[in-house]
C-alpha positions in Angstrom: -20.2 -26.0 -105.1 -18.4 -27.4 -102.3 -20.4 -29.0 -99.4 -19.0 -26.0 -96.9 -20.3 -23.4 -99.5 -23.3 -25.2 -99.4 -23.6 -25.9 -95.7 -23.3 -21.8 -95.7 -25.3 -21.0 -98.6 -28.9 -22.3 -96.6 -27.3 -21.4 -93.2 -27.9 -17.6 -95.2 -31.3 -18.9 -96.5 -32.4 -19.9 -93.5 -31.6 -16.7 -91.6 -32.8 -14.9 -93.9 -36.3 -16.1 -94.7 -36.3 -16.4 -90.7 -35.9 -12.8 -90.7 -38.3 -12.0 -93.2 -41.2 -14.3 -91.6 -40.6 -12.3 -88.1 -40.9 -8.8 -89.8 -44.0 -10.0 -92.1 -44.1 -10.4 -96.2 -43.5 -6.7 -96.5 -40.0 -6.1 -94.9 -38.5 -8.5 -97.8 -36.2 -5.6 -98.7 -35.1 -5.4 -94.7 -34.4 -9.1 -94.6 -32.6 -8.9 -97.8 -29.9 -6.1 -96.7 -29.2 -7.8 -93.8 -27.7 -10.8 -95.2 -26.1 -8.3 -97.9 -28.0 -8.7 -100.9 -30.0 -5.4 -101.8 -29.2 -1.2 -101.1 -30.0 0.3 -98.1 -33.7 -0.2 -96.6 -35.7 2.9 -96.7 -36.2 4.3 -93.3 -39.8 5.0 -91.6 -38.3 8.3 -90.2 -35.0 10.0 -88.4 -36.1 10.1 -84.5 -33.5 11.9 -81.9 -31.3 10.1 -81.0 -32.1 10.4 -77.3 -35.6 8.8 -78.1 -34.1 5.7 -78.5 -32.4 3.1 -75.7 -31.3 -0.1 -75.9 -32.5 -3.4 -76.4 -33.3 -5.8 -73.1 -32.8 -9.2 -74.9 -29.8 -7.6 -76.4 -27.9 -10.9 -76.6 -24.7 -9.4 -77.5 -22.4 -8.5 -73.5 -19.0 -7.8 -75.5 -18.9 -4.9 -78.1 -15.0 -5.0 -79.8 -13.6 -0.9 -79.3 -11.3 -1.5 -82.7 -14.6 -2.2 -84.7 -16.9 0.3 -82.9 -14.1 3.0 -83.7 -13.9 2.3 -87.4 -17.9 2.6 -87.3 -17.4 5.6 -85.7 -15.5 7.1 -88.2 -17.7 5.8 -91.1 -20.6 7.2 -89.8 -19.1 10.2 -89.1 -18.0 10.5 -92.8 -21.1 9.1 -94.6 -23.7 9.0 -92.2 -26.0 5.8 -91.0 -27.0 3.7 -94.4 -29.0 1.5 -92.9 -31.8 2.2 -91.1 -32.0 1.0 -86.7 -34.9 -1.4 -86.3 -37.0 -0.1 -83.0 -40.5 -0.8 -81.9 -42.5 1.8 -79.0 -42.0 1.5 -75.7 -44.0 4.3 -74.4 -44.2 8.2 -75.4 -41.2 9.5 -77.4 -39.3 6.4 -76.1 -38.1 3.4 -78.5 -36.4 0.1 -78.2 -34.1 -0.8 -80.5 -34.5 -4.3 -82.3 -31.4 -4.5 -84.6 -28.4 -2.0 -85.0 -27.3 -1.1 -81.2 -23.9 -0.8 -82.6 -25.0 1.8 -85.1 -26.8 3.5 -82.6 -24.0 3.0 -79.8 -21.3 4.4 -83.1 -23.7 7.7 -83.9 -23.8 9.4 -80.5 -19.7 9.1 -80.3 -20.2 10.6 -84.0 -22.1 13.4 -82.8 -25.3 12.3 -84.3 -28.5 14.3 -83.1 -31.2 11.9 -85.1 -31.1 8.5 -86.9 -32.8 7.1 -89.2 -35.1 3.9 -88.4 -37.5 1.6 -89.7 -40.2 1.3 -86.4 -42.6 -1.7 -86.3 -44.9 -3.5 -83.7 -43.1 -6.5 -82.1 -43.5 -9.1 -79.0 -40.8 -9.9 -76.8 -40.4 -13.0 -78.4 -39.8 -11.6 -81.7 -37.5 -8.9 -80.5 -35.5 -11.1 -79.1 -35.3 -13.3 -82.5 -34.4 -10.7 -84.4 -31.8 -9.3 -82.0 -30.0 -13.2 -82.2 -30.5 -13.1 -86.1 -29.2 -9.6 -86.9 -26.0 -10.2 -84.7 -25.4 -13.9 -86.0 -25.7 -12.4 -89.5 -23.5 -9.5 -88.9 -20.9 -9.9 -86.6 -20.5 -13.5 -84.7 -21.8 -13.6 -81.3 -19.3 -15.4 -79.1 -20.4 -19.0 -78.3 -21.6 -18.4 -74.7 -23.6 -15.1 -75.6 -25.3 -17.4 -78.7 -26.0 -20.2 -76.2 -27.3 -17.6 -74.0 -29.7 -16.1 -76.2 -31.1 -19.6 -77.5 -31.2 -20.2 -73.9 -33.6 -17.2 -73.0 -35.5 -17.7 -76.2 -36.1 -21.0 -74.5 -36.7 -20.3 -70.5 -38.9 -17.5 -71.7 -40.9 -17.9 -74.9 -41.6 -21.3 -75.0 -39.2 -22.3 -78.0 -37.6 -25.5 -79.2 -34.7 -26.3 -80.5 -36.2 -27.3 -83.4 -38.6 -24.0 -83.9 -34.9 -22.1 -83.0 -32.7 -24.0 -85.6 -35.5 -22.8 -88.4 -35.6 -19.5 -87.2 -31.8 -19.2 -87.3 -30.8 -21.4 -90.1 -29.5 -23.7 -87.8 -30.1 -27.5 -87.1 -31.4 -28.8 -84.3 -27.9 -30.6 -83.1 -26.3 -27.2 -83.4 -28.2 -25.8 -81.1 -28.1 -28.9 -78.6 -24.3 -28.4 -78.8 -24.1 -24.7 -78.5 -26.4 -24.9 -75.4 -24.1 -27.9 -73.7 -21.5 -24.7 -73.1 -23.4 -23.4 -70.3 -23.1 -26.6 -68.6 -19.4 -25.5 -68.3 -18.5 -23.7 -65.2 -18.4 -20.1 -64.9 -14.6 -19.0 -64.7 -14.3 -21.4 -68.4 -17.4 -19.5 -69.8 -15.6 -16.8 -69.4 -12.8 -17.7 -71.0 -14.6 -18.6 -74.0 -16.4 -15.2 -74.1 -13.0 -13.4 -73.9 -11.3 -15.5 -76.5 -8.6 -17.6 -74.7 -10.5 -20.9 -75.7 -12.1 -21.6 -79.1 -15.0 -23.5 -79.9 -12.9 -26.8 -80.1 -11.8 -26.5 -77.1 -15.3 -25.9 -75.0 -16.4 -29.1 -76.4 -13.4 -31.2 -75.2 -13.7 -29.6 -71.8 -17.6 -30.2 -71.8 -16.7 -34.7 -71.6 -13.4 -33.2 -69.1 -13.3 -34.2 -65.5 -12.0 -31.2 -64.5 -13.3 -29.0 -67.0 -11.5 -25.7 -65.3 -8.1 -27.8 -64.7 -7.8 -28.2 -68.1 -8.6 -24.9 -69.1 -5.8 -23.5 -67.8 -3.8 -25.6 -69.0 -4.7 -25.3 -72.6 -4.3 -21.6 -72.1 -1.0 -21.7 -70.2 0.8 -24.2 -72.8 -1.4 -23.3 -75.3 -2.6 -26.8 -76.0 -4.6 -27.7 -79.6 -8.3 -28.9 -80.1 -6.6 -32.5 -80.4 -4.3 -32.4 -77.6 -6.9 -31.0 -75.3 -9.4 -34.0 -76.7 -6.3 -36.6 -75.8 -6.3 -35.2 -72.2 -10.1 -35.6 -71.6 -9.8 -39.0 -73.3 -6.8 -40.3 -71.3 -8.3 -38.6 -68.0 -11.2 -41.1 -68.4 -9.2 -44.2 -68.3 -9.9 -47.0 -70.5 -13.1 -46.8 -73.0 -15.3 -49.6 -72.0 -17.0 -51.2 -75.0 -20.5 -50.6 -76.0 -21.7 -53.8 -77.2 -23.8 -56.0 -75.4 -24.8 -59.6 -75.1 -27.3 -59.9 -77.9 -29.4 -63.3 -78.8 -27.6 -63.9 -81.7 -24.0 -64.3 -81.9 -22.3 -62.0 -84.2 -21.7 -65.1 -86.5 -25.0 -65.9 -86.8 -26.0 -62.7 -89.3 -27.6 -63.7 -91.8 -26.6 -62.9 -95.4 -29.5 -59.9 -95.7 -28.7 -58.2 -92.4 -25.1 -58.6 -93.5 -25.9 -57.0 -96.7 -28.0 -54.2 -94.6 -25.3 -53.1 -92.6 -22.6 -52.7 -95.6 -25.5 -50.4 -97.5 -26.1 -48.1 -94.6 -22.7 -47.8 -94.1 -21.8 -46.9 -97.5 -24.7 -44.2 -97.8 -23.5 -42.7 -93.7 -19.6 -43.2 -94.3 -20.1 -44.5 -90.9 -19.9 -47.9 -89.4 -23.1 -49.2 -88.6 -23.8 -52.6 -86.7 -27.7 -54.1 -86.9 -28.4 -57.0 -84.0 -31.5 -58.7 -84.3 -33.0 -60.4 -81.4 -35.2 -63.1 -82.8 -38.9 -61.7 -82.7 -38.3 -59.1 -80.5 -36.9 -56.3 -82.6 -33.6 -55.4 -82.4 -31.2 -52.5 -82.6 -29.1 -50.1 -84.9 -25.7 -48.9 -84.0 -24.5 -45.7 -85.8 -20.9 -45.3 -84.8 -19.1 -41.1 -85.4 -16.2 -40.2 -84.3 -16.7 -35.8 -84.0 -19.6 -34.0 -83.5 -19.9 -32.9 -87.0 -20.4 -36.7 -88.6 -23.9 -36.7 -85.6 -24.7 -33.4 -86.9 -24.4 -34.7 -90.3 -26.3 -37.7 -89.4 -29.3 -35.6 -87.5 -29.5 -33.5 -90.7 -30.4 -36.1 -92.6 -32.7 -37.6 -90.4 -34.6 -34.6 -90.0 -34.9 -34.2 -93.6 -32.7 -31.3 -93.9 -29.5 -33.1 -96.0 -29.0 -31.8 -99.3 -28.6 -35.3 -101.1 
């Protein structure tokens, strides 16, 4: 197994048993569907249709028309298969947790009653599942993910390390995902309709002139690496990071020396150890892209597959 299939295979594991936790021990069968593994859960009960309406923490602002019309037409021909998570909101009313899209897809399908699987959840937990249903089934864009984390955040209390467990996600993942909504307004949305990838959002996040550059990737339609070279070049000359230490660099002894190559070999990474005397010292970790420090915080929270 590759380290991408990997990677993926517990990014599935997590969301899944993230799932599972938030519905309790007996919605296994739930959890499982959702990441594609088992039939069809078995339904509670059909409700009208009417009964239900649609989620507030709904993280999801753009649905796609081409997908929602071939949903349409499935449902049309074989009906819903998998059952609209809801909890009560009231008499006869219902919120629905996971499976707007369905829902959304059934009344331009005619549909009088679905079927659903009702259960008793907080805010916090509706808003959970709502981020881990649409990560599972169809990507969120990167602004309406950071978005979400965001809320979970401002309004339940989470960290981004409680989120990256929840969502099968580490920790630096989440950090980077949530640096997009530094980026101004007018290049969020560009990145929610498309016209800039993920690649680019991070280049423009170190950018100067974040919205300047933008446009320009869109109007020459610029790569990830050209639009990096930009930033880079529009920052002027990289000042270096080392500092005056106590020892001179010549004056590493044969263990330290010996230090640095093994932690380099084991990171793939230059590292750089200066020892000041007897008052400690520091250790340099030099990456070049944001997946070598994701890499790196993975393994020092434990969660690198060795």
């Amino acid at each position: 197994m590759t380290k991408e299939e990997k990677v993926k295979a517990k990014s599935q594991k997590g969301l899944g048993k993230g799932l599972s936790a938030l519905l309790g021990s007996t919605d296994r069968e739930y959890a499982a569907v959702e990441k594609g593994e088992s039939a069809p859960a078995r339904p509670d009960r059909e409700l009208p249709i009417e009964f239900l309406k649609a989620n507030a923490y709904q993280p999801r602002k753009y649905f796609d028309e081409e997908k929602a019309r071939d949903l349409v037409e499935s449902i049309r021909e074989k009906g819903i298969l998998q059952p609209i998570l809801v909890r009560p909101k009231g008499a006869e009313a219902y919120e629905i947790i996971a499976g707007e899209r369905r829902w959304r897809a059934a009344q331009a399908a005619g549909l009088h009653k679905v079927p659903v699987i009702v259960r008793e959840l907080t805010d916090g937990e509706a808003l959970e599942i709502a981020i881990i249903e649409n990560v599972q089934r169809h990507d969120l864009t990167p602004i309406e993910e950071a978005l979400g984390y965001q809320r979970l955040i401002d309004e339940f209390g989470h960290t981004q390390e409680k989120l990256g467990k929840i969502v099968g996600k580490s920790r630096s993942h989440i950090a980077n995902i949530l640096r997009l909504l530094a980026l101004p307004k007018k290049v969020q949305d560009m990145l929610m309709d498309g016209l800039l990838s993920m690649g680019h959002a991070r280049a423009l996040i170190t950018a100067e002139n974040p919205e300047k550059l933008a446009a320009r990737i869109i109007e020459e339609g610029l790569s990830v690496r050209q639009a990096e070279k930009i930033a880079k070049e529009a920052k002027g000359p990289k000042q270096p990071l080392e500092t005056k230490s106590a020892v001179s660099p010549g004056a590493k002894d044969a263990d330290t020396l010996a230090l640095e190559n093994d932690l380099s070999e084991s990171l793939g990474l230059r590292v750089q150890i200066d020892f000041q005397d007897n008052k400690g010292g520091e250790v340099r970790i030099r990456y070049k892209t944001l997946e070598q420090l994701d890499d790196i915080c993975q393994r020092l929270s434990g969660n690198e597959e060795f």
